[in-house]
KOLDREN-874794 format. One record per residue (C-alpha): chain; residue in one letter; x, y, z. Coordinates in Angstrom, 2 decimals. Example, Ala and Ser with C-alpha at 12.3 -4.5 7.8 and 13.67 -1.06 7.14 Angstrom:
<sites>
<site 'A'; 'A'; <12.30; -4.50; 7.80>>
<site 'A'; 'S'; <13.67; -1.06; 7.14>>
</sites>
This chain:
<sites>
<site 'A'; 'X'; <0.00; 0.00; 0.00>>
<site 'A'; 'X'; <1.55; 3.61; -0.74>>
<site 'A'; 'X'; <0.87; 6.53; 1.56>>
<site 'A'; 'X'; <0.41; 10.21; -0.98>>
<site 'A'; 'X'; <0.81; 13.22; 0.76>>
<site 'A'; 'X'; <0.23; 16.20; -0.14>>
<site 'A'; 'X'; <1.59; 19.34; 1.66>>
<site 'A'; 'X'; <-0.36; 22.39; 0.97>>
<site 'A'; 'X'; <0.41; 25.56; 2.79>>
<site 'A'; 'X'; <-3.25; 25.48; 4.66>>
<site 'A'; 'X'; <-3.76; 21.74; 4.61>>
<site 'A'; 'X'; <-1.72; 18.24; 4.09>>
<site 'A'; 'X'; <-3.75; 15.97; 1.95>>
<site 'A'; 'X'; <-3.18; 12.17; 2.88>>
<site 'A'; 'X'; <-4.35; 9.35; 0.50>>
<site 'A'; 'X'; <-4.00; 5.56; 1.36>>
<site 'A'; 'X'; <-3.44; 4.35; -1.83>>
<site 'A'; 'X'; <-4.04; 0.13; -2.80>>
<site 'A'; 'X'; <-3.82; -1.00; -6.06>>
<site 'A'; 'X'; <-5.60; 1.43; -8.38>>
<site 'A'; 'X'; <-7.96; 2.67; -5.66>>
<site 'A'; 'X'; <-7.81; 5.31; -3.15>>
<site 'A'; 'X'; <-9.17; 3.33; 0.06>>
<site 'A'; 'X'; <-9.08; 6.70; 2.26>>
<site 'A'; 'X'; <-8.26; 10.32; 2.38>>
<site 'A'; 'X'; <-7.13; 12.58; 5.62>>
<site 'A'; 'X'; <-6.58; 16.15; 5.54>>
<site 'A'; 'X'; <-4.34; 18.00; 8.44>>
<site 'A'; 'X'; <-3.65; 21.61; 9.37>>
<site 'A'; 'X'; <-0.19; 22.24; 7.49>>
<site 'A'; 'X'; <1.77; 22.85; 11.02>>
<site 'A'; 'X'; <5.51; 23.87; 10.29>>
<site 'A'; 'X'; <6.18; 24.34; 14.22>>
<site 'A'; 'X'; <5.08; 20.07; 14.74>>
<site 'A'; 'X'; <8.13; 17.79; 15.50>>
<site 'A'; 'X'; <8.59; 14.90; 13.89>>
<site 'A'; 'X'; <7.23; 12.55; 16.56>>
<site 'A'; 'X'; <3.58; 14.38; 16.42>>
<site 'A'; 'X'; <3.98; 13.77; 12.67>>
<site 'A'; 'X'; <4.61; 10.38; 13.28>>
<site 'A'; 'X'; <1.95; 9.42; 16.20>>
<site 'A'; 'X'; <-0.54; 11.45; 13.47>>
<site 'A'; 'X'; <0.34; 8.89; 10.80>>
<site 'A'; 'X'; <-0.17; 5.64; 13.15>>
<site 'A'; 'X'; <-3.12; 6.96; 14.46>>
<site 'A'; 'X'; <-4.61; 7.71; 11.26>>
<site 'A'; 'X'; <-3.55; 4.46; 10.14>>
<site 'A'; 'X'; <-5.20; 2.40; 12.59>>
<site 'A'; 'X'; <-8.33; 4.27; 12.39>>
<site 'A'; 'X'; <-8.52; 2.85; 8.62>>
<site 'A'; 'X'; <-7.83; -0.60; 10.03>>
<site 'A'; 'X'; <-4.08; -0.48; 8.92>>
<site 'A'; 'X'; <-0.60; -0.56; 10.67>>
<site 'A'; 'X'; <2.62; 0.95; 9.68>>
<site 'A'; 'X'; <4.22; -2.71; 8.16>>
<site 'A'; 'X'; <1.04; -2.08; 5.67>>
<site 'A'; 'X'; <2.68; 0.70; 3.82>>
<site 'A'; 'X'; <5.44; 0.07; 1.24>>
<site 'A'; 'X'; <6.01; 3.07; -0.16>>
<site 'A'; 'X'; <5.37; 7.05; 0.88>>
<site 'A'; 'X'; <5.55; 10.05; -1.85>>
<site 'A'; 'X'; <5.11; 13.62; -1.38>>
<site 'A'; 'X'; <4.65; 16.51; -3.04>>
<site 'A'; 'X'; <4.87; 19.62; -1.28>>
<site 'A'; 'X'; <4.76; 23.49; -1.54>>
<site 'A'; 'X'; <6.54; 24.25; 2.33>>
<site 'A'; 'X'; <10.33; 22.51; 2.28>>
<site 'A'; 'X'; <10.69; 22.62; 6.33>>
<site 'A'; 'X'; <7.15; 20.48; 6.44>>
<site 'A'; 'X'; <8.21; 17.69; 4.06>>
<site 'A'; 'X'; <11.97; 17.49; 5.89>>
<site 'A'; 'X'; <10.05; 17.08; 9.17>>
<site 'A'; 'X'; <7.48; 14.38; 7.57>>
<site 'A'; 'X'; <10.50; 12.62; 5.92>>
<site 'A'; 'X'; <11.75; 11.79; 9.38>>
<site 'A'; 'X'; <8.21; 11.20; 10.99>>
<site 'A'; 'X'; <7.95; 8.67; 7.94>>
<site 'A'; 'X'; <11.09; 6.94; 8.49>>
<site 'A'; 'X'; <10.30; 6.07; 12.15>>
<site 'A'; 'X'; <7.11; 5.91; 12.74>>
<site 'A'; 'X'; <6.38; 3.79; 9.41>>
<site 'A'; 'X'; <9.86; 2.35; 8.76>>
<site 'A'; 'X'; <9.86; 3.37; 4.57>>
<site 'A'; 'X'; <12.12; 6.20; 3.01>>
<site 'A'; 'X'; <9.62; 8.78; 1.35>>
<site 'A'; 'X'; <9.94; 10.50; -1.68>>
<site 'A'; 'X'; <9.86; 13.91; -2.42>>
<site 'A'; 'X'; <8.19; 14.98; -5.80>>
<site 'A'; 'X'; <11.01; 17.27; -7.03>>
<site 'A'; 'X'; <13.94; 16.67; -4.71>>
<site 'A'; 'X'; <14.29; 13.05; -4.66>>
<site 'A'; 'X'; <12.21; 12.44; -7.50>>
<site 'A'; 'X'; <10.91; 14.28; -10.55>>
<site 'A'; 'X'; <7.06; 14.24; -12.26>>
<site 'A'; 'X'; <7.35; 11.82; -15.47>>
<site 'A'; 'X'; <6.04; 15.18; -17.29>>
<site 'A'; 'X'; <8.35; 17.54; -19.55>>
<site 'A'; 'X'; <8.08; 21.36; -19.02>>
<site 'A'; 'X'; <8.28; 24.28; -21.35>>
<site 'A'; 'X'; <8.45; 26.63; -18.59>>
<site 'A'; 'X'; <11.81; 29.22; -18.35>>
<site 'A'; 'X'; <12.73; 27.26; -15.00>>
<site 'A'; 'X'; <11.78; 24.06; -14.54>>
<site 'A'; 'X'; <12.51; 23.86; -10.91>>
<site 'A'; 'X'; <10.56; 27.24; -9.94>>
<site 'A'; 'X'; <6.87; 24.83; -11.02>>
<site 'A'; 'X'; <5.36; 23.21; -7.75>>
<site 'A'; 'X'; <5.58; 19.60; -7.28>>
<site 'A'; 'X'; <1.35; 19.96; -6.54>>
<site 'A'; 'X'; <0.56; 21.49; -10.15>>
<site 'A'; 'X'; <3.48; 19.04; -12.01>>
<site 'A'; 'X'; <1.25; 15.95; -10.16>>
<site 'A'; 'X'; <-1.87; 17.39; -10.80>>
<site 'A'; 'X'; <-1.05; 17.78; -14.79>>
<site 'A'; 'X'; <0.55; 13.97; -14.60>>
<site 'A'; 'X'; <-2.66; 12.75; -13.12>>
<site 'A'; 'X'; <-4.94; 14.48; -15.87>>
<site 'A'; 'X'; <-3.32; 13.49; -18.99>>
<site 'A'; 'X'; <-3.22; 9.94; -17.85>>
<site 'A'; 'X'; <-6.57; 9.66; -17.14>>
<site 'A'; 'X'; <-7.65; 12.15; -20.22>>
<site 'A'; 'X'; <-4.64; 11.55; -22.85>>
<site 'A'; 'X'; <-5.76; 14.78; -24.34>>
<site 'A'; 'X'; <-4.82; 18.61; -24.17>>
<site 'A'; 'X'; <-6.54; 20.36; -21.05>>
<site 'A'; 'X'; <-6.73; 22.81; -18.56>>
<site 'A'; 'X'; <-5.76; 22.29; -14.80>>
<site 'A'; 'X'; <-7.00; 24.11; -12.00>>
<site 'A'; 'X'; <-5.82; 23.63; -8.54>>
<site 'A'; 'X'; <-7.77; 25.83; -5.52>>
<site 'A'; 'X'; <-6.22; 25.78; -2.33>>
<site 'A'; 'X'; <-4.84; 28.68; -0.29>>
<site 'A'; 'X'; <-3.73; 29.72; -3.96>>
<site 'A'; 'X'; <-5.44; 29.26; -7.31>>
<site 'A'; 'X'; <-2.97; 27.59; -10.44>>
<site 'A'; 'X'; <-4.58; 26.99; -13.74>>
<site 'A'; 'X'; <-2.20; 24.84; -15.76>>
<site 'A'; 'X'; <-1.99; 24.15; -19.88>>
<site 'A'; 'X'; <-0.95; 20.45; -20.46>>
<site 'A'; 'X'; <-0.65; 20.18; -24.18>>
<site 'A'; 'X'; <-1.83; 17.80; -26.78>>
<site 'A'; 'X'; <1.62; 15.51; -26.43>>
<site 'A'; 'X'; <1.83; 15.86; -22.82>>
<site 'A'; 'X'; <3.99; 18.65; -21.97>>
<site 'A'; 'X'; <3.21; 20.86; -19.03>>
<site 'A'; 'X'; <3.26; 24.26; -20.92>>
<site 'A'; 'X'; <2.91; 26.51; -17.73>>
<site 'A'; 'X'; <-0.16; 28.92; -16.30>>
<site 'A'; 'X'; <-1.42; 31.42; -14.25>>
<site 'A'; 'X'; <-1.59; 31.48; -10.66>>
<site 'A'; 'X'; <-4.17; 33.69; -8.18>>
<site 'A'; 'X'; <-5.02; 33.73; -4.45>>
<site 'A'; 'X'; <-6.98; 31.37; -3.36>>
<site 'A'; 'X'; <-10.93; 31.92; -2.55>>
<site 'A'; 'X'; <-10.61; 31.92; 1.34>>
<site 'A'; 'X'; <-7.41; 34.33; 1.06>>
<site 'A'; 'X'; <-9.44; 36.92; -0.60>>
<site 'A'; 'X'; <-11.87; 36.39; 1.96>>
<site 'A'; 'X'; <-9.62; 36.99; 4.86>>
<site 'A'; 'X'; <-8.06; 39.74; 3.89>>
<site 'A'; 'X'; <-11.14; 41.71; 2.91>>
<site 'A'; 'X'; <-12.15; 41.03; 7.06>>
<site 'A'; 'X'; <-8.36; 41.75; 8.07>>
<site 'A'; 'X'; <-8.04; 44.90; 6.14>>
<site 'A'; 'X'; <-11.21; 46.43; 6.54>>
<site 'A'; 'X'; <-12.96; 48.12; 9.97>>
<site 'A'; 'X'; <-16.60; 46.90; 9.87>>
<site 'A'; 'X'; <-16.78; 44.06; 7.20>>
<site 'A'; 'X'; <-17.29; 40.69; 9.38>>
<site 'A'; 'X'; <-15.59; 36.94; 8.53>>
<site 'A'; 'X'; <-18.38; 35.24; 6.22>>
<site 'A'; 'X'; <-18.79; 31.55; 5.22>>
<site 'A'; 'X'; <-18.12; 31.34; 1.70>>
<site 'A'; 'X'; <-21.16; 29.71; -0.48>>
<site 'A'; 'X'; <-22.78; 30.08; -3.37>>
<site 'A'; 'X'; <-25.28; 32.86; -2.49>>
<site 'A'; 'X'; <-28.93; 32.63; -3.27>>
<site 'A'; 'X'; <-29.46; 35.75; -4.96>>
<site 'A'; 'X'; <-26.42; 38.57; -6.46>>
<site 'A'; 'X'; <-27.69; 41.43; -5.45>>
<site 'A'; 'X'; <-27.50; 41.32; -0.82>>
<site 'A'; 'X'; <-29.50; 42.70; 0.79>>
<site 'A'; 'X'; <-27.10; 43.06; 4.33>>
<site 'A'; 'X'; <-23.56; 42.76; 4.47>>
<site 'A'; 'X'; <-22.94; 39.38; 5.05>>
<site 'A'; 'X'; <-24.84; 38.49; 1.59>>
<site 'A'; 'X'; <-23.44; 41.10; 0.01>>
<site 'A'; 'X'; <-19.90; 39.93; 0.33>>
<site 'A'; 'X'; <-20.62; 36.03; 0.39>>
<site 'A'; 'X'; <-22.37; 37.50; -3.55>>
<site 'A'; 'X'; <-19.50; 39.15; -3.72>>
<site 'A'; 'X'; <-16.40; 36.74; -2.81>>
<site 'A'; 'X'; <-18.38; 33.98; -4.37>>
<site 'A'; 'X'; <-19.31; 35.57; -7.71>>
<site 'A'; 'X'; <-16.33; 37.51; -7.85>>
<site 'A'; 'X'; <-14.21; 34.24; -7.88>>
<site 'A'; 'X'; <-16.28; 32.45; -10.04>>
<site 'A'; 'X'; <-15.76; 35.13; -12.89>>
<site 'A'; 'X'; <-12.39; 34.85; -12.22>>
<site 'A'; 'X'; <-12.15; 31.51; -12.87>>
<site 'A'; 'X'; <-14.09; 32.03; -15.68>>
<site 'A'; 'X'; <-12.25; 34.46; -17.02>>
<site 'A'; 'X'; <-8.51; 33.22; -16.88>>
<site 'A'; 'X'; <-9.71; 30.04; -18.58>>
<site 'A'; 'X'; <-11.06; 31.70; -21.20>>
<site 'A'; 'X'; <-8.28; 33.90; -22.12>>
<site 'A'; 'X'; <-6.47; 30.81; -21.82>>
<site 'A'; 'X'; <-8.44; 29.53; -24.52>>
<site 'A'; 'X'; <-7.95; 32.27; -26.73>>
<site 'A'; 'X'; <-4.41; 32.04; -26.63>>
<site 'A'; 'X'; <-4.46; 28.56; -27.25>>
<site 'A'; 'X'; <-6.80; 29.04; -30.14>>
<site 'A'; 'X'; <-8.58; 26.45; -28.66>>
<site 'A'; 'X'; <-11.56; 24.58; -26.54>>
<site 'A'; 'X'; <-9.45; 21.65; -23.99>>
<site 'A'; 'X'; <-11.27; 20.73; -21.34>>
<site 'A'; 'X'; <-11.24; 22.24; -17.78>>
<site 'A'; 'X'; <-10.71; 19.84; -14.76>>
<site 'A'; 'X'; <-10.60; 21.14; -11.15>>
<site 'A'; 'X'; <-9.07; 20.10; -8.11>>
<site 'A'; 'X'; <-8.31; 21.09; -4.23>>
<site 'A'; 'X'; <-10.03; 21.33; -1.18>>
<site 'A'; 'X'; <-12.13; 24.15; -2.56>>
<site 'A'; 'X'; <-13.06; 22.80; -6.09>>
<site 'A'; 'X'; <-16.44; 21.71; -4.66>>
<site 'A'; 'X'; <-17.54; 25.32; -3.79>>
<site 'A'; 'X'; <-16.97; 26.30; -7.64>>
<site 'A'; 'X'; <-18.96; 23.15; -9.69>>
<site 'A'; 'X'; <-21.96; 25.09; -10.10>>
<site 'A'; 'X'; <-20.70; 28.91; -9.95>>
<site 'A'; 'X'; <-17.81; 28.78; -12.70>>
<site 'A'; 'X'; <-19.11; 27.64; -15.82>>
<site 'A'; 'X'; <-15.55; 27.13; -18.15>>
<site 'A'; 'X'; <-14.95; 23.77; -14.81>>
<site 'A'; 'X'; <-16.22; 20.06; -17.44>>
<site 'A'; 'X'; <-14.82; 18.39; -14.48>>
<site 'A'; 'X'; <-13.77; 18.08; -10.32>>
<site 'A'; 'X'; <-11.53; 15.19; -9.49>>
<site 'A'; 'X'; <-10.98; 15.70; -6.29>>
<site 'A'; 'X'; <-7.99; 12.85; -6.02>>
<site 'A'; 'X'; <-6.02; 13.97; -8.87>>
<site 'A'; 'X'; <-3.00; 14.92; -6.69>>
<site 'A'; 'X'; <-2.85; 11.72; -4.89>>
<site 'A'; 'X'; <-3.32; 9.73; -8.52>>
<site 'A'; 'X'; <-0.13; 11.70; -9.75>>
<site 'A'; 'X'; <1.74; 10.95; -7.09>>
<site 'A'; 'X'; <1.09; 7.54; -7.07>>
<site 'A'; 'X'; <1.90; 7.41; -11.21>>
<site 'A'; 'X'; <4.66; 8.81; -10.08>>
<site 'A'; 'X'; <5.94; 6.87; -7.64>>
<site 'A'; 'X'; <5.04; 3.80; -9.90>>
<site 'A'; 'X'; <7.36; 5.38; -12.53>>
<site 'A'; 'X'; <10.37; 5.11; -10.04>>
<site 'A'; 'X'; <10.13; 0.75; -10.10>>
</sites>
């Protein structure tokens, strides 16, 4: 069984991968101040709560966006499960060529995310990743990660308009029931939510201009689900697409 992890800057993403499925998915608060040893009691206490112990993983793979996190998991990894992990980028690289000016600047997260997608879709396409930031991503017809465009994500937007401003509350971010509030709370949940979903909307479709053409659009990240029925450019949310290129990835390495 192979252990994906994904370190966000908000969140770590944990998939317990077994054969081609995805048996179960944890998500933790990205914690850079955690020792190894709370990393590592985490893991075997996640793992039993599946029904699993540590001598049931064979492999572990990460991708990750915050170095001093996946240096501390590497060791939580090594004791507390008793496999070397991988790290997407430093230890290993995405089976996926770039055309980007630096190579090594591109996040492990988006070089998965576009290995997972063309696998499953063999096709050019657009991916879009929304987490504490936003990437869209151009794979192109042949496979080759061609680069993107990258905003802040939908709940950074929505803290900083509450942090930088004297009256405006913290609102839960949803797709409103009407545009037009009628108090300030559904005035800026219409606002935030709308606001994001034409920006979605619009860096696709300038995207698609470029590219002088129509790929399809397939969204991922812990916020995709707030989007499927306010941007209209998303044909798909695949909501495991980081843990499925990490584990093509680590497949790659036998």
């Amino acid at each position: 069984m192979l252990l994906a992890i994904d370190i966000g800057n908000t969140n770590i993403g944990i998939g317990l991968c077994k054969g081609h499925d995805i048996v179960r998915r944890f998500r933790l608060a990205a914690d850079g101040g955690r020792a190894p040893d709370e990393y590592g009691i985490l893991f075997q206490g996640l793992l039993a709560s599946a029904g699993y112990k540590p001598r049931d993983i064979k492999g572990v793979i990460i991708s990750s966006v915050v170095p001093v996190i996946d240096r501390t998991l590497k060791y939580a990894v090594a004791d507390y499960i008793g496999v070397r992990a991988y790290v997407v980028g430093v230890d290993v690289d995405a089976p996926m060529r770039t055309l980007t000016d630096n190579p090594r600047e591109v996040g492990s997260d988006r070089l998965v995310n576009a290995v997972a997608a063309y696998s499953i879709h063999k096709t050019a396409l657009i991916v879009v990743d929304m987490g504490t930031a936003t990437t869209f991503d151009y794979v192109t017809e042949d496979g080759v990660f061609a680069g993107g465009a990258i905003a802040p994500g939908i709940d950074v937007s929505a803290e900083t308009l509450h942090t930088r401003t004297a009256r405006l509350p913290a609102v839960e971010i949803s797709m409103p029931e009407r545009v037009i509030g009628r108090n300030t709370v559904e005035a800026m949940r219409s606002g935030i939510y709308w606001g994001y979903a034409g920006l979605i909307d619009t860096v696709i479709d300038r995207m698609k201009v470029e590219l002088k053409a129509n790929p399809p659009v397939i969204a991922t990240g812990g916020l995709a689900h707030l989007m499927k029925d306010g941007a209209r450019s998303i044909t798909e949310i695949d909501q495991d697409l980081t843990f499925k290129g990490l584990k093509i990835t680590y497949d790659g390495m036998r």
